[in-house]
C-alpha positions as CSV (number, residue, x, y, z in Angstrom):
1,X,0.0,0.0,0.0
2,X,1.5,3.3,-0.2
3,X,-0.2,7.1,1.1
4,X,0.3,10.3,0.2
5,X,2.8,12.1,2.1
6,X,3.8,15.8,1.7
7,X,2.5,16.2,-1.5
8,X,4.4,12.4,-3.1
9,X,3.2,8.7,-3.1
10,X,5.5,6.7,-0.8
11,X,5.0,3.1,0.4
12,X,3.5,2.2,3.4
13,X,4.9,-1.2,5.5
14,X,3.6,-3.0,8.6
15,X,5.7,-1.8,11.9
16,X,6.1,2.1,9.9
17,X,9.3,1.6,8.6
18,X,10.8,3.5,5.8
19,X,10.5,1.4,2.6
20,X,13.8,2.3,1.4
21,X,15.6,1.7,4.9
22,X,13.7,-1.6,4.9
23,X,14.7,-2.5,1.5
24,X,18.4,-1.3,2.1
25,X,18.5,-3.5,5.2
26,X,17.3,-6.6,3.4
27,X,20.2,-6.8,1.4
28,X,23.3,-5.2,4.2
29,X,22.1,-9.0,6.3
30,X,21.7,-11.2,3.1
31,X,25.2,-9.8,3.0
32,X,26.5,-10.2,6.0
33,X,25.2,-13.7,6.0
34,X,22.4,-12.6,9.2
35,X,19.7,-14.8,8.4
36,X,17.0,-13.9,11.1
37,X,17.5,-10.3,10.6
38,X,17.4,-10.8,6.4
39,X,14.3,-13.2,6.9
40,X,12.8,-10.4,9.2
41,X,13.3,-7.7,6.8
42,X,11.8,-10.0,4.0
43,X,8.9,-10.6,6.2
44,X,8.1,-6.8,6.8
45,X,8.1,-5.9,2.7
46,X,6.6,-9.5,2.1
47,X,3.4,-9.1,4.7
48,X,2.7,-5.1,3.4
49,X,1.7,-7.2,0.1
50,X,5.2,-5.7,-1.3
51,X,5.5,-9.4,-2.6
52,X,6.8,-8.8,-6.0
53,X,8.9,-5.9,-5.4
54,X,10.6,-8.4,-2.5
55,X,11.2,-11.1,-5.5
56,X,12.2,-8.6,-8.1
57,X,15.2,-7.3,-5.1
58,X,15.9,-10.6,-4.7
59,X,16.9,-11.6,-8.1
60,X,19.3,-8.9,-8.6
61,X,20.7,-9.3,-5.1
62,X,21.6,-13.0,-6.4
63,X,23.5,-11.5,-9.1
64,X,24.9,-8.3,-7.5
65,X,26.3,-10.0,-3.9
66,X,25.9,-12.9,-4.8
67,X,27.2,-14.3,-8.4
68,X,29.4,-16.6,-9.4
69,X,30.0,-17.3,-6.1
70,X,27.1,-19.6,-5.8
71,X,26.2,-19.6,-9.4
72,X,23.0,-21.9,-8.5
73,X,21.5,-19.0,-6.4
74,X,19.7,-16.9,-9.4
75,X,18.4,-20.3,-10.5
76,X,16.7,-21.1,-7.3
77,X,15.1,-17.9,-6.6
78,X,13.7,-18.0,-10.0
79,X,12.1,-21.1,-9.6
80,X,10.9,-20.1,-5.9
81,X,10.0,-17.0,-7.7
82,X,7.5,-18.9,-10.6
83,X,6.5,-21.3,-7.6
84,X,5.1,-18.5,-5.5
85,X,3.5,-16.4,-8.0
86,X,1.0,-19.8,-9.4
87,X,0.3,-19.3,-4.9
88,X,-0.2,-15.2,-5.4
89,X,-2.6,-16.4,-8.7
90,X,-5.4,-18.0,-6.4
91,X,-5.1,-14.9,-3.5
92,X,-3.2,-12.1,-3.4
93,X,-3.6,-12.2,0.7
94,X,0.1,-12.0,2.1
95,X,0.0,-15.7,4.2
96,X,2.8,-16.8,6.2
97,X,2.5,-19.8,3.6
98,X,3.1,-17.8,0.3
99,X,6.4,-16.7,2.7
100,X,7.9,-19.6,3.2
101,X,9.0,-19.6,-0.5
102,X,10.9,-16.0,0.0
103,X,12.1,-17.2,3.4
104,X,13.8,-20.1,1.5
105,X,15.6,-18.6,-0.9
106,X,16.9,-15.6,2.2
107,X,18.2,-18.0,3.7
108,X,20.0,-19.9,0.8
109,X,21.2,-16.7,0.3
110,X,22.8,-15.9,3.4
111,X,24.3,-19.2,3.4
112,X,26.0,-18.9,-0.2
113,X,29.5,-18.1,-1.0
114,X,29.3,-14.7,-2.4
115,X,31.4,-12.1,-4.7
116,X,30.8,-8.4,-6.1
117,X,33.0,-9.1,-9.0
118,X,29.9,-8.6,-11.3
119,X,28.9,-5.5,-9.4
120,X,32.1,-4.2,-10.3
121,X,32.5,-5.4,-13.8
122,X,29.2,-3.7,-14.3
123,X,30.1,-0.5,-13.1
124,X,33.6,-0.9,-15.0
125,X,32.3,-1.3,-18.1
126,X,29.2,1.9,-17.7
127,X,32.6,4.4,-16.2
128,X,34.6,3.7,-19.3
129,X,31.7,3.6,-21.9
130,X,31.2,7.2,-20.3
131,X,35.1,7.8,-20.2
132,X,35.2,6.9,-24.1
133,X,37.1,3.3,-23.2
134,X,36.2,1.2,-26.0
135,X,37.5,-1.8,-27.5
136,X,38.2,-2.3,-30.8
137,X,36.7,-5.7,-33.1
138,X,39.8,-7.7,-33.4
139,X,40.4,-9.8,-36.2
140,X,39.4,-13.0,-34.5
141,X,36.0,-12.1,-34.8
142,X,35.5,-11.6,-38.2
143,X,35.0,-15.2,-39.3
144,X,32.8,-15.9,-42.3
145,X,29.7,-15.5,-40.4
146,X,30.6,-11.7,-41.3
147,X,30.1,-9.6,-43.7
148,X,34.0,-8.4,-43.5
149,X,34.6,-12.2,-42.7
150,X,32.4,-13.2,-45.6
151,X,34.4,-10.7,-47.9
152,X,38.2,-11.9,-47.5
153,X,37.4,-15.7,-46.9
154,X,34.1,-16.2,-48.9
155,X,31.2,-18.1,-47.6
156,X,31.5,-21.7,-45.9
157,X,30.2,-24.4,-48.1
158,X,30.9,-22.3,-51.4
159,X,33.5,-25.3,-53.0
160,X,33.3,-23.6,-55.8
161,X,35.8,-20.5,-55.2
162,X,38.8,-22.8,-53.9
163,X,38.8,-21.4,-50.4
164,X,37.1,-23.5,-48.6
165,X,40.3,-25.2,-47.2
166,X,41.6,-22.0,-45.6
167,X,38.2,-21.3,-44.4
168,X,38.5,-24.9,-42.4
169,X,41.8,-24.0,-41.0
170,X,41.0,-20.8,-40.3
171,X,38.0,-22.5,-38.2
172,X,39.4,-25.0,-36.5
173,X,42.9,-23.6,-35.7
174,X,41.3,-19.4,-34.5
175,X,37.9,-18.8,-35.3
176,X,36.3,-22.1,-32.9
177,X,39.3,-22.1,-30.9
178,X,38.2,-22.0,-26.9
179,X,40.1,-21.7,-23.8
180,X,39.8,-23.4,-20.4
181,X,38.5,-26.5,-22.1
182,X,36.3,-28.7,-19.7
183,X,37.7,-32.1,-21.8
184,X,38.4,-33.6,-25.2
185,X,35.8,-33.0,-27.9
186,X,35.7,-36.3,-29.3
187,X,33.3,-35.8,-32.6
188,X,35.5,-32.7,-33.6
189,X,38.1,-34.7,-35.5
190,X,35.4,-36.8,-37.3
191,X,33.6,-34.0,-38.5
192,X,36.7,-32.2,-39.4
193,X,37.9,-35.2,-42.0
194,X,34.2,-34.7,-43.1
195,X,34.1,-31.6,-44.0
196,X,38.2,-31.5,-45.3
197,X,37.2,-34.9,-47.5
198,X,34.3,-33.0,-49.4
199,X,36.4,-29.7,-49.7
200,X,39.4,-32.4,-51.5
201,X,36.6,-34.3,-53.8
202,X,35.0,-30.5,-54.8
203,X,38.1,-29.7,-56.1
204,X,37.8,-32.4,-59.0
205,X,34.8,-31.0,-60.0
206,X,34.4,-28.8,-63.0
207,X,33.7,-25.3,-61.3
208,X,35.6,-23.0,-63.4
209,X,34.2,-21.9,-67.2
210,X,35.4,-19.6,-69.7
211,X,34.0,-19.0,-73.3
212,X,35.6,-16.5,-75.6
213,X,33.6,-15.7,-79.5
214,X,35.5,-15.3,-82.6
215,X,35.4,-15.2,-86.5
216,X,38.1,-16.6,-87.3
217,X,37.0,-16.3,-91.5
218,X,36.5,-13.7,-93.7
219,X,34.0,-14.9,-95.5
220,X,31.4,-15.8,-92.4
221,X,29.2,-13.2,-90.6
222,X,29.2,-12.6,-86.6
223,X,31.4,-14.2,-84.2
224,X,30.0,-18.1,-84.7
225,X,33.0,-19.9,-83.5
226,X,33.8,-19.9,-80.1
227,X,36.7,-22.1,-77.2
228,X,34.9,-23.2,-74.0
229,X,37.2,-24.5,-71.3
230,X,35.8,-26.4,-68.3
231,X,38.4,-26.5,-65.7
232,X,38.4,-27.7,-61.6
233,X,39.5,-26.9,-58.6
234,X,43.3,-27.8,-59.8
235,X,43.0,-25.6,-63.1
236,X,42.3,-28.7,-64.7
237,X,40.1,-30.3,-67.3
238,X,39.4,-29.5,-71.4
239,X,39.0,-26.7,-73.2
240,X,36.6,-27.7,-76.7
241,X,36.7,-24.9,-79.5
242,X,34.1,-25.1,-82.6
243,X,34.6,-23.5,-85.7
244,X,32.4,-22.4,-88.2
245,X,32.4,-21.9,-91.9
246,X,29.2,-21.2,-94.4
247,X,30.2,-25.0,-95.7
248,X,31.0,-26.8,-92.2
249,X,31.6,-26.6,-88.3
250,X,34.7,-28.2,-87.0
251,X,35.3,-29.3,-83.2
252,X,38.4,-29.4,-81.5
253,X,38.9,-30.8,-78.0
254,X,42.4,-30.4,-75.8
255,X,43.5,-31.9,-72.3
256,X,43.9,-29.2,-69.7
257,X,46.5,-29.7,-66.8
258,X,47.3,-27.4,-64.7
259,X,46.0,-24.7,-66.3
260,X,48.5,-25.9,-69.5
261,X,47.2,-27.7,-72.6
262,X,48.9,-31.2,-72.6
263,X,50.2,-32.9,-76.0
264,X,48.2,-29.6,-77.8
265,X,49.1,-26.2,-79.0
266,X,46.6,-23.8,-77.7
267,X,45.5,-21.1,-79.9
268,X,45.3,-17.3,-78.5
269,X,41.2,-17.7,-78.2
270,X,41.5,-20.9,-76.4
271,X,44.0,-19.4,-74.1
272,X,42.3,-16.3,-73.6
273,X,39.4,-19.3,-72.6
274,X,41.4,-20.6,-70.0
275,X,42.7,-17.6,-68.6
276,X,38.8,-16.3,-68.3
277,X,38.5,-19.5,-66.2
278,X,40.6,-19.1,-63.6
């Protein structure tokens, strides 16, 4: 409940104590580990029908003084939390029952191991945000789920630009790499063959195409004729080249290693062909 007083709203609790001092008070003995005067404190913003307000103080208290000193603490006061608002659904009357769920959790809480180091990190951060202390995205970070990432290295899966092999390495070796490992991941060299195996086999593929049109005759309109090379991963594969006269059309097919015509002499088109490949 709350009353007007000197022209504001302010809260109202059993026993007339300041809502602020009460609150403040609350969470000085969940601190100092004083479990009657913490549960008492509770009891006094809990019975004023201040029920949520206690919960909401509660949760951050867990995470404020409490932490990752007893990580499980902001767990269970959520759950007592969702437990006692299904009781506050069926009556809103402040019973001593509904405040056995709060007392649990003050309690808990008093007895946890506790650290302000997130408190502080908090506050850390907010001063030098203000303060213009900001950190820079290092280079780590800008895998190929980037743009920038996406842009140097290409997209994971593409086999068809030749970089997916770096784009493994660079996975494996920085951009999954984690620190203060809890044990072996055993399906990460299975997967990693996997995924290296169909990088290898994509390279055989044809990927690559060039086509270059010519008239190579005098007597034939437009550019008819044409070299088509169909190359893989290795710069490999054929280049075919079709000529064509107002009497006849004449294929030619050549090897392709390497990026080099093999047992052939390549003519400028079907060079120019191969180099529009790569």
């Amino acid at each position: 409940m709350a009353e007007n007083t000197k022209g504001k709203w302010e809260p109202r609790l059993i026993g007339n104590y300041a809502f602020d001092e009460c609150a403040s008070s609350l969470q000085k003995m969940i601190r100092r580990s004083k479990e009657y005067e913490a549960c008492f404190w509770g009891y006094v913003l809990h019975q004023s029908s201040f029920g949520g307000y206690l919960w909401r103080r509660l949760s951050i208290i867990a995470c404020e003084d409490i932490g990752n000193g007893t990580p499980e603490a902001a767990t269970l006061v959520n759950a007592l939390w969702s437990n006692w608002e299904r009781l506050h659904k069926h009556s809103k009357e402040p019973s001593l029952d509904k405040f056995l769920l709060p007392c649990q959790a003050i309690l808990y809480m008093c007895r946890c191991k506790k650290t302000r180091e997130n408190d502080s990190l908090v506050n850390l951060i907010h001063e030098n945000w203000k303060n213009n202390k900001r950190l820079e995205i290092l280079e780590i970070s800008k895998d190929c789920h980037t743009e920038a990432g996406r842009s140097q290295y290409g997209k994971f899966g593409n086999l068809s630009d030749d970089k997916e092999k770096l784009r493994l390495e660079m996975w494996f070796q920085r951009w999954s790499w984690i620190s203060n490992k809890a044990y072996k991941d055993k399906w990460e060299e299975e997967i990693k063959e996997i995924l290296e195996s169909q990088g290898a086999a994509a390279q055989k593929y044809f990927q690559k195409v060039g086509i270059v049109r010519f008239n190579p005759f005098a007597d034939s309109g437009g550019d008819q004729s044409f070299s088509l090379s169909l190359l893989d991963g290795h710069d490999s594969g054929f280049v075919i080249s079709s000529l064509h006269t107002r009497q006849e059309t004449r294929i030619y097919l050549k090897p392709v290693l390497g990026g080099k015509a093999v047992g052939f002499v390549l003519s400028k088109e079907e060079e120019q062909a191969i180099k529009v490949a790569k």
